[in-house]
C-alpha positions as CSV (number, residue, x, y, z in Angstrom):
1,X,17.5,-13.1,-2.6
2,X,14.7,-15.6,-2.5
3,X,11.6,-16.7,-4.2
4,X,8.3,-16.9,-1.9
5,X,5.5,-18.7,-3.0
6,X,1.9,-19.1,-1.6
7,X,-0.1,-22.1,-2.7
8,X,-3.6,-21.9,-2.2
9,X,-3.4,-20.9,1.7
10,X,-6.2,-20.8,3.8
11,X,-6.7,-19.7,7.2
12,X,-9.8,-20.1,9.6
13,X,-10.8,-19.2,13.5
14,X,-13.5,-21.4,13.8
15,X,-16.2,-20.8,11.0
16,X,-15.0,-17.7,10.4
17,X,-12.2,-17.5,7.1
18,X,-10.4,-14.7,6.7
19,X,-7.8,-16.1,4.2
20,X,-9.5,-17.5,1.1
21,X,-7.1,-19.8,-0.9
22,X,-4.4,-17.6,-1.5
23,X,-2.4,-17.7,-4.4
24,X,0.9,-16.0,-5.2
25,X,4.3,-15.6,-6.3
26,X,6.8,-12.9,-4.8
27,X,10.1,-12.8,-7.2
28,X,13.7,-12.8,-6.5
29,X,13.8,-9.2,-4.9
30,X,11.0,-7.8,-5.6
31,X,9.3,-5.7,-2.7
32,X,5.6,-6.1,-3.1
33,X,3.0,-4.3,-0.4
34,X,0.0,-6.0,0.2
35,X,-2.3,-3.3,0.8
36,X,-5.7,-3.2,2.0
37,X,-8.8,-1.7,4.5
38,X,-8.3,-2.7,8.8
39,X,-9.6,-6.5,8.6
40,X,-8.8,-7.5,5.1
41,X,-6.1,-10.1,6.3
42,X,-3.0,-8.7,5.1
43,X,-1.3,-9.0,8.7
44,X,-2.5,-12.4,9.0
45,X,-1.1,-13.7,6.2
46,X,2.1,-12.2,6.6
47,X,2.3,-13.8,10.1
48,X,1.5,-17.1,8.5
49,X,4.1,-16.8,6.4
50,X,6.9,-15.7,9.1
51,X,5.1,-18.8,11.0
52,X,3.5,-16.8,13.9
53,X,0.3,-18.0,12.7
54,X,-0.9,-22.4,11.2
55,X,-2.1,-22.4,8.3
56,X,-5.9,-24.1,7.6
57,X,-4.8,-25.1,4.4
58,X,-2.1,-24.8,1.2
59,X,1.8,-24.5,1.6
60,X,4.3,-21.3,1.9
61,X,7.1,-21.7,-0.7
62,X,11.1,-20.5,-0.3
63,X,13.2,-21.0,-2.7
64,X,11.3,-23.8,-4.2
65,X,11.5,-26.0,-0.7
66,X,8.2,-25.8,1.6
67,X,8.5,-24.5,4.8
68,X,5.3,-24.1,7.0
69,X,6.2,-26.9,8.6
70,X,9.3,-25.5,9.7
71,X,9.7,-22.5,13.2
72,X,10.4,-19.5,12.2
73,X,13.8,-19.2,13.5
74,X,14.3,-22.0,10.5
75,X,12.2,-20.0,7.5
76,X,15.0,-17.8,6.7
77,X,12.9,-14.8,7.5
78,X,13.1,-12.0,9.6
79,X,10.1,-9.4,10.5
80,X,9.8,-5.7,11.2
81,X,6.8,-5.8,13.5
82,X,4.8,-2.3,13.8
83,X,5.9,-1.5,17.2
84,X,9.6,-1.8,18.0
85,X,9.8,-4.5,20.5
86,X,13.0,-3.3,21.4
87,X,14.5,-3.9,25.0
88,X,14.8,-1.3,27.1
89,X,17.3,-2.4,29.0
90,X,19.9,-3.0,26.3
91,X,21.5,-0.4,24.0
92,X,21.2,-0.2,20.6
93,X,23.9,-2.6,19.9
94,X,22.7,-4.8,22.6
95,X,19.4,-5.1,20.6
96,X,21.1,-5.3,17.4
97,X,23.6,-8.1,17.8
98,X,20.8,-10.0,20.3
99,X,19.1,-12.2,18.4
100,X,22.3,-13.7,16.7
101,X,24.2,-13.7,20.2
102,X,21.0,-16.0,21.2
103,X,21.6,-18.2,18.0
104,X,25.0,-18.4,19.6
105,X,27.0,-17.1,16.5
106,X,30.6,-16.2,16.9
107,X,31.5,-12.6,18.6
108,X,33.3,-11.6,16.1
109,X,30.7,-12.3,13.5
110,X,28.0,-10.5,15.1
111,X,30.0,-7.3,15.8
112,X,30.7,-7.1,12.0
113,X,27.1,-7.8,11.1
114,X,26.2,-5.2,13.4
115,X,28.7,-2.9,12.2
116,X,27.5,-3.4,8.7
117,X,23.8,-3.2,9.6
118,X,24.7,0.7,11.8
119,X,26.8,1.5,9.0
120,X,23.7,1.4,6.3
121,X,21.1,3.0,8.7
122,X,23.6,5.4,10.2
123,X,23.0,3.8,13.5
124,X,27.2,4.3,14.7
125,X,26.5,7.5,16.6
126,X,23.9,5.7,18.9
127,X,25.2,2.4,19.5
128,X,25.5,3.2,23.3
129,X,21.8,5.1,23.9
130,X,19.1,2.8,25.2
131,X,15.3,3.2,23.3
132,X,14.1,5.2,25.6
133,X,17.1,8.0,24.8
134,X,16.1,7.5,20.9
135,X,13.2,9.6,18.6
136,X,10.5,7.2,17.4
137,X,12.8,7.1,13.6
138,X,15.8,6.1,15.5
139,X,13.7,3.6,17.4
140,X,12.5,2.1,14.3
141,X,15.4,2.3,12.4
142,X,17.2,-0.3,15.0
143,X,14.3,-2.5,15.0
144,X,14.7,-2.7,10.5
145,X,18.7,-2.8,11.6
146,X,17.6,-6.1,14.0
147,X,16.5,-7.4,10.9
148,X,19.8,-6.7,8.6
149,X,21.7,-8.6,10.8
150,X,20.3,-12.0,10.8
151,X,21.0,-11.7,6.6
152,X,17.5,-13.1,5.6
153,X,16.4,-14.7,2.7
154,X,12.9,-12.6,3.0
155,X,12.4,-9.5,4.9
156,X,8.6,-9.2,6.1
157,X,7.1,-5.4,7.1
158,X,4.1,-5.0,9.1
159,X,3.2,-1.6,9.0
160,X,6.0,-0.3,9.9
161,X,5.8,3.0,9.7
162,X,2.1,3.6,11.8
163,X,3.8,5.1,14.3
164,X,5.5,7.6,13.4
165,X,4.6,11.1,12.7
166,X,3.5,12.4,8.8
167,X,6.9,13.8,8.2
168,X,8.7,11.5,9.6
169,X,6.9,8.9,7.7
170,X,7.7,9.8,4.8
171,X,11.5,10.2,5.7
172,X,11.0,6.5,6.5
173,X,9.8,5.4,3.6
174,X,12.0,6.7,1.7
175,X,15.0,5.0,3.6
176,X,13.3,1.6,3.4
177,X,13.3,2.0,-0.3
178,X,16.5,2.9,-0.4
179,X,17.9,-0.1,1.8
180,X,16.1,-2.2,-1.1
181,X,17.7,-0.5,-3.7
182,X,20.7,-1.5,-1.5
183,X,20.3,-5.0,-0.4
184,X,18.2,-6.4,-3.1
185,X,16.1,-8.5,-1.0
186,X,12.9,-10.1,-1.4
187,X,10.3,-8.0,1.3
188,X,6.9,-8.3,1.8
189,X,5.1,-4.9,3.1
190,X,1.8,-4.3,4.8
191,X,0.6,-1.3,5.1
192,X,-3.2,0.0,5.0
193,X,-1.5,3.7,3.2
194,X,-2.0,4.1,-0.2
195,X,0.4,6.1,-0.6
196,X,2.8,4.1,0.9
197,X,2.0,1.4,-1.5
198,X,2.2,3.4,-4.4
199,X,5.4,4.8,-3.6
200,X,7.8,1.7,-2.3
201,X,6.1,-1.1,-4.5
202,X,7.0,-3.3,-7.6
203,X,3.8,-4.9,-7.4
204,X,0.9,-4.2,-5.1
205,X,-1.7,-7.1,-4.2
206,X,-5.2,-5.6,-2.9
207,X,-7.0,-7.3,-0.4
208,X,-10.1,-7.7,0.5
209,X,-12.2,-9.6,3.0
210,X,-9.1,-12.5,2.5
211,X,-9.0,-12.7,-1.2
212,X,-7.3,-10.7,-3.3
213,X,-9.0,-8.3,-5.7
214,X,-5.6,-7.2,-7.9
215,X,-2.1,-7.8,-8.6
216,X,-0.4,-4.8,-10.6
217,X,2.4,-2.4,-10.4
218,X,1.2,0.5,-9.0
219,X,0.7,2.2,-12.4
220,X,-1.0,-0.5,-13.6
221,X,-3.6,-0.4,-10.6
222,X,-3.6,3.1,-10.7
223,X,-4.4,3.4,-15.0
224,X,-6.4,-0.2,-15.3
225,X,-8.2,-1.0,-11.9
226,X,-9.9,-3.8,-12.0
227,X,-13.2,-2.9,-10.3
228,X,-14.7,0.0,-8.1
229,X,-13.1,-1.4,-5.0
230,X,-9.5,-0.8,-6.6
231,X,-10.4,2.2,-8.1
232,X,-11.6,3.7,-5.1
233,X,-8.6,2.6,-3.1
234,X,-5.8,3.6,-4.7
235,X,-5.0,7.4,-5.9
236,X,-5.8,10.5,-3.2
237,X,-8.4,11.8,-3.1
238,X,-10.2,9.2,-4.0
239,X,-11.6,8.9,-7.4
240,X,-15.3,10.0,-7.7
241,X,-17.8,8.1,-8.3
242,X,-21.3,9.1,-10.5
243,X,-24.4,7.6,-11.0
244,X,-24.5,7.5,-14.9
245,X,-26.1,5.9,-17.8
246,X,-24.9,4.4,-21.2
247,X,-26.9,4.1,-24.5
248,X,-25.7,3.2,-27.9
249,X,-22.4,3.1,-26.0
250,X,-22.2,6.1,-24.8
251,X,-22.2,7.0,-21.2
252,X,-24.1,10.3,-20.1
253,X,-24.5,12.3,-17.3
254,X,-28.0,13.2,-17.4
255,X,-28.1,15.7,-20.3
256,X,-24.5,15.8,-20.7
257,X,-22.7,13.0,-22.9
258,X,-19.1,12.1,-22.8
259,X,-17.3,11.4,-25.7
260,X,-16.1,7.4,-24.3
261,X,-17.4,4.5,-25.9
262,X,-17.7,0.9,-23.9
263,X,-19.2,-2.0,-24.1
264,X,-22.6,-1.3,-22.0
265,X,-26.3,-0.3,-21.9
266,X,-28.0,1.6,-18.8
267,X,-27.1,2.1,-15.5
268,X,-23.0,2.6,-15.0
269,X,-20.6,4.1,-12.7
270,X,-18.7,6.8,-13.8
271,X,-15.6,7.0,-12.0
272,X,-13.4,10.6,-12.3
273,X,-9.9,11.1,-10.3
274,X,-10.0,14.4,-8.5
275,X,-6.3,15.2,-10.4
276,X,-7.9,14.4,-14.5
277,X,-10.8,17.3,-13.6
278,X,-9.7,21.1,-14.8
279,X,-11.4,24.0,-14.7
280,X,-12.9,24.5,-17.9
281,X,-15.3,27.3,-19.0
282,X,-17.1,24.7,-21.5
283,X,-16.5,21.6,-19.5
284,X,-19.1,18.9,-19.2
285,X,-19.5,19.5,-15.0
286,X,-21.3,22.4,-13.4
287,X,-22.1,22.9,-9.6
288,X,-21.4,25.0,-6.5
289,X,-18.5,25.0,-4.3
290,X,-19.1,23.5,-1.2
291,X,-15.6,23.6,0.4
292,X,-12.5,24.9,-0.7
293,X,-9.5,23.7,0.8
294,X,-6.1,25.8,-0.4
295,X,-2.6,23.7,0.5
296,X,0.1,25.9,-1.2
297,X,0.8,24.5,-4.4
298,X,-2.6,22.6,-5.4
299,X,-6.1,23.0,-3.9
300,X,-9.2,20.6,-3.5
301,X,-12.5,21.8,-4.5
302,X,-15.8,20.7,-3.7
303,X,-18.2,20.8,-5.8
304,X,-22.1,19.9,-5.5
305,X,-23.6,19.1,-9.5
306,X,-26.4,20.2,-10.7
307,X,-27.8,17.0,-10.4
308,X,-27.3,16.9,-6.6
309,X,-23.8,14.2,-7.4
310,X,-20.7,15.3,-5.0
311,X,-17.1,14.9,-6.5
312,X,-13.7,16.4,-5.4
313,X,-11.0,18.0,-8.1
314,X,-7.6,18.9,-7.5
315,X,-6.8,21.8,-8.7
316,X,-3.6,23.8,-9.4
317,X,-3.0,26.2,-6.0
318,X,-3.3,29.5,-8.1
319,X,-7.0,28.9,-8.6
320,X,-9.3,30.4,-5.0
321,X,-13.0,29.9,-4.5
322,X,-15.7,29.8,-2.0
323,X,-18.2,28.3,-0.6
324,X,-21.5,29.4,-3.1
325,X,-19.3,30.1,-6.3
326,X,-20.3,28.4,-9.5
327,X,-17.9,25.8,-10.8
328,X,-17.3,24.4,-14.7
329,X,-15.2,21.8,-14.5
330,X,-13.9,19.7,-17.8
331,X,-12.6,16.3,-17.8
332,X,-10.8,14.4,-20.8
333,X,-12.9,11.1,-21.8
334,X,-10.2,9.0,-22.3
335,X,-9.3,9.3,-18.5
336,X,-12.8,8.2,-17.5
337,X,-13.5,4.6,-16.2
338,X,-16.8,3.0,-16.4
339,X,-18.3,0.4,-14.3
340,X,-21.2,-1.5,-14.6
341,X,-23.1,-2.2,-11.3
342,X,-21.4,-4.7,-10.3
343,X,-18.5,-2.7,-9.9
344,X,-16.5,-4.4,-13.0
345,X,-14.1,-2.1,-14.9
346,X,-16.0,-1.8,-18.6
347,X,-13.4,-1.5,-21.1
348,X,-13.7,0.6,-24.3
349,X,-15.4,-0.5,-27.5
């Protein structure tokens, strides 16, 4: 296990910056996901820090001793790139025991690290196939096993699981967290899935545009986002969003007033997640079903307001609509968040 620790990093092409003095602290084996939209930066940095990529500016951290200076075969770090990279021409032990057979380790040491890293991922029964005999799970699960054996201080995921099919995904993901749970090592995980975020982290970091916009646990940035941008990004569906107002501190929806108190006056955001709306006979939201979609055991309505405002609810699968049907739907206050224009979180009074 290892610490990692980013000290005002910067990274430039040219005029353009896409890393904005970066700071952060991974701890000893955590597994934090930097998540973020296509072009926020989160691949770049993580290739700075495996030292595929110079930095502008600041210094990378392990263990307390800096090493940006330092290759990356020196960094203690090994990387689970998005495609495999495996070679086709060796089998699955081949690729497995390659890398340390190039660092000219002892034979014997390799074949037990390998061992050990097919015995985890339950890699034994394929040793002899060559990638091109293996599923796309198998593939990647030798290229994370490529990893394992060259016992890193820091593992480093770049969307690793893009891919691979839904289901299979999600069979992934769950064995990456469980070879956490395992090893105990400090990783570092890009991904641009929310989902995936929310599911494998200790701590997420949001990017955006090279800076970062929150650091929480995932219930932390799912129950206290810090702005619009956060809110928006984690939780699916996303969370709606209303134009509303605020007087004498509290926040309306044209003619209908909800019950939450903050600390503003006039124009807010109201922002509703589509799993806190219920279908309520006396509930504060009215409109028309626009769509309906039914998935088995919870369905997603919807639903145009009365004041010509779109929002999405997620609905227990018992409920059925369509298209035209008129909609009340009730939402707690306390599960409201309000932003002011900005796109700041406004806390309660």
């Amino acid at each position: 296990m290892a610490t990692l620790e980013l000290k005002s990093v910067k990274k430039a092409f040219g005029d353009t910056t896409v890393i904005q003095n970066m700071e952060l602290a991974v701890e000893h084996g955590e597994l934090v996901v930097f998540v973020g939209p296509s072009g926020c930066g989160k691949s770049t940095l993580l290739r700075m820090i495996a030292g595929l990529e110079t930095l502008t500016a600041g210094e990378i951290h392990i263990d307390g001793q800096r090493i940006d200076h330092q290759p990356p075969s020196n960094r203690g770090i090994a990387m689970v790139f998005q495609s495999y990279a495996l070679y086709p021409h060796k089998d699955v032990r081949g690729n497995l025991g390659f890398s340390l057979k190039h660092a000219k380790v002892d034979k014997s040491e390799i074949d037990k690290r390998v061992n050990i890293a097919a015995d985890i991922l339950g890699l034994q029964d394929l040793m002899g196939r060559k990638p091109r005999e293996l599923s796309g799970g198998q593939r990647q699960r030798v290229a994370i096993g490529r990893a394992i054996v060259r016992e890193p201080q820091v593992f480093l995921f770049d969307e690793p699981l893009s891919n691979l099919d839904a289901a299979l995904r999600v069979h992934m993901r769950v064995e990456i967290l469980k070879l956490h749970q395992r090893l105990k090592n400090t990783m570092v995980y890009v991904t641009h899935d929310q989902v995936e975020a929310m599911t494998l982290a200790d701590r997420i970091v949001v990017f955006r545009d090279g800076s970062v916009e929150q650091v929480g646990t995932p219930l932390e940035l799912y129950r206290e986002p810090a702005n619009r941008f956060v809110a928006g990004f984690i939780g699916s569906p996303a969370m709606n969003f209303l134009e509303a107002a605020c007087q004498s501190e509290q926040v309306s929806l044209g003619a209908t007033h909800l019950c939450k108190r903050v600390h503003a006056d006039g124009d807010v955001t109201l922002g509703i997640r589509p799993e806190h709306l219920r279908v309520d006979e006396r509930g504060q939201l009215r409109g028309e079903v626009q769509v309906f979609e039914h998935l088995g055991g919870e369905a997603f309505v919807h639903l145009l307001l009365e004041d010509g405002q779109q929002l999405v609810a997620r609905l227990d699968g018992e409920h059925h609509m369509r298209p035209g049907d008129r909609c009340v739907l009730g939402v707690d206050p306390q599960k409201c968040h309000v932003f002011d224009l900005a796109g700041l979180r406004i806390g309660n009074v």
